[in-house]
C-alpha positions as a printed NumPy array, in Angstrom:
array([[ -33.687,    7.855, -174.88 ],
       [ -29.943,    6.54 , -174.065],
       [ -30.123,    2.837, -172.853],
       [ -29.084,    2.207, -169.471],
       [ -26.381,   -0.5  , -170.734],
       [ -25.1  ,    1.962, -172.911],
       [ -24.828,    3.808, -169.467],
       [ -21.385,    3.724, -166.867],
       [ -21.763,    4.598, -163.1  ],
       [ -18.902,    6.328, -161.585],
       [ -19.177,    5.958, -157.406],
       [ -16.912,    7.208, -155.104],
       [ -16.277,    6.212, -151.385],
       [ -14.517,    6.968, -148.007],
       [ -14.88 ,    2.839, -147.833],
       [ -17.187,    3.022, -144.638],
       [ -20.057,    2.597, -146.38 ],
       [ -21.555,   -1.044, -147.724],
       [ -21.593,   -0.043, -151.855],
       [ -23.6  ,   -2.961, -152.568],
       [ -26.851,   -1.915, -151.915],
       [ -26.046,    0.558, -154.151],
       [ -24.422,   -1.482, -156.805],
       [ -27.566,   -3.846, -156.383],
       [ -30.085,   -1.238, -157.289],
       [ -27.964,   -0.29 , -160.306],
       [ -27.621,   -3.455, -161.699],
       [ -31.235,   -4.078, -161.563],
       [ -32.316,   -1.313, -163.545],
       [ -29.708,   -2.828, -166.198],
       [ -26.289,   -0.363, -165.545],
       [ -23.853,   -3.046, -165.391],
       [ -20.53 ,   -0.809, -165.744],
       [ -20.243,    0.4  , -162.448],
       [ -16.53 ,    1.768, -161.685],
       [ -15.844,    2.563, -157.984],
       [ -13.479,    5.   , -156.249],
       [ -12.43 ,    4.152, -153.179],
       [ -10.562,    6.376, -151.237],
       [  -9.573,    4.263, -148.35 ],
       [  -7.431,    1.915, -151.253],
       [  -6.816,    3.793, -154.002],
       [  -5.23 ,    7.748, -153.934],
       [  -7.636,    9.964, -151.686],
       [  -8.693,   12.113, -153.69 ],
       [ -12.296,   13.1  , -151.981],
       [ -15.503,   13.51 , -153.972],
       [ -12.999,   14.295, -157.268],
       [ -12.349,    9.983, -156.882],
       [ -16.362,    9.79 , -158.897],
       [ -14.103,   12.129, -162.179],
       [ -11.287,    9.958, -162.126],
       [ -12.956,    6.927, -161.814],
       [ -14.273,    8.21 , -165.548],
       [ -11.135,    6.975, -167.232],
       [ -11.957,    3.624, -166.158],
       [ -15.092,    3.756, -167.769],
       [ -16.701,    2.107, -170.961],
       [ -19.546,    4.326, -171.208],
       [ -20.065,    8.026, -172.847],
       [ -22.638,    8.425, -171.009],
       [ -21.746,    8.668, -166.925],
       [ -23.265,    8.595, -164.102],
       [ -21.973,    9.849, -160.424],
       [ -23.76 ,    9.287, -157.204],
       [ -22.84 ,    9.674, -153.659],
       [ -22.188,    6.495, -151.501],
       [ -25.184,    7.087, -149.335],
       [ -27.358,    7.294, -151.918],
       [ -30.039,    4.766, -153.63 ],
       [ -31.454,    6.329, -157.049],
       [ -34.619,    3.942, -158.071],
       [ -34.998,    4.824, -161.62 ],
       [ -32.377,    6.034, -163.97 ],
       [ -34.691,    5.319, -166.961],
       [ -36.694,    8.146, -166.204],
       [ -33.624,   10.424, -165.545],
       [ -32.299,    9.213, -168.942],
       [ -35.834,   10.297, -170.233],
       [ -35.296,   13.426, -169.471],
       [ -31.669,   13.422, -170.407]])
C-alpha cells in the first residue's frame, strides 16, 4: 500500500468555493502536499488547472478531486490502488 505522505493532492477551483474544508479532511488523513489551482488567480484553464497543478507537485503518486467534493478515506482508495 502507497503511504498517504508519500501521496500529492492536485485541486482545482473557480475560487467560489471555501477549499478548506477540503484541505482539512486531507490533511487529517495525513496528505500534506496539497497543490491548488485556482482559476480565478492563476491562468483559467478549467478542470485541466487539477493537470497542471501536477508540476507543482512533490508526489508520484497524485491525487485530483473536484472543489465540491469531501473524500473521507484515501487509505482505503490507496488499498486498492
Amino acid at each position: 500500500m502507497i503511504a498517504v505522505d508519500k501521496v500529492s493532492a492536485c485541486l482545482v477551483t473557480r475560487g467560489d468555493c471555501d477549499m478548506q474544508p477540503i484541505i482539512d479532511s486531507l490533511i487529517s488523513q495525513g496528505i500534506l502536499d496539497i497543490v491548488i489551482w485556482d482559476n480565478s488567480i492563476r491562468e483559467d484553464m478549467g478542470i485541466y488547472g487539477r493537470y497542471a497543478a501536477i508540476a507543482e507537485a512533490k508526489n508520484k503518486v497524485i491525487i485530483t478531486q473536484d472543489d465540491d467534493v469531501i473524500v473521507s478515506d484515501y487509505k482505503a482508495i490507496l488499498k486498492a490502488y
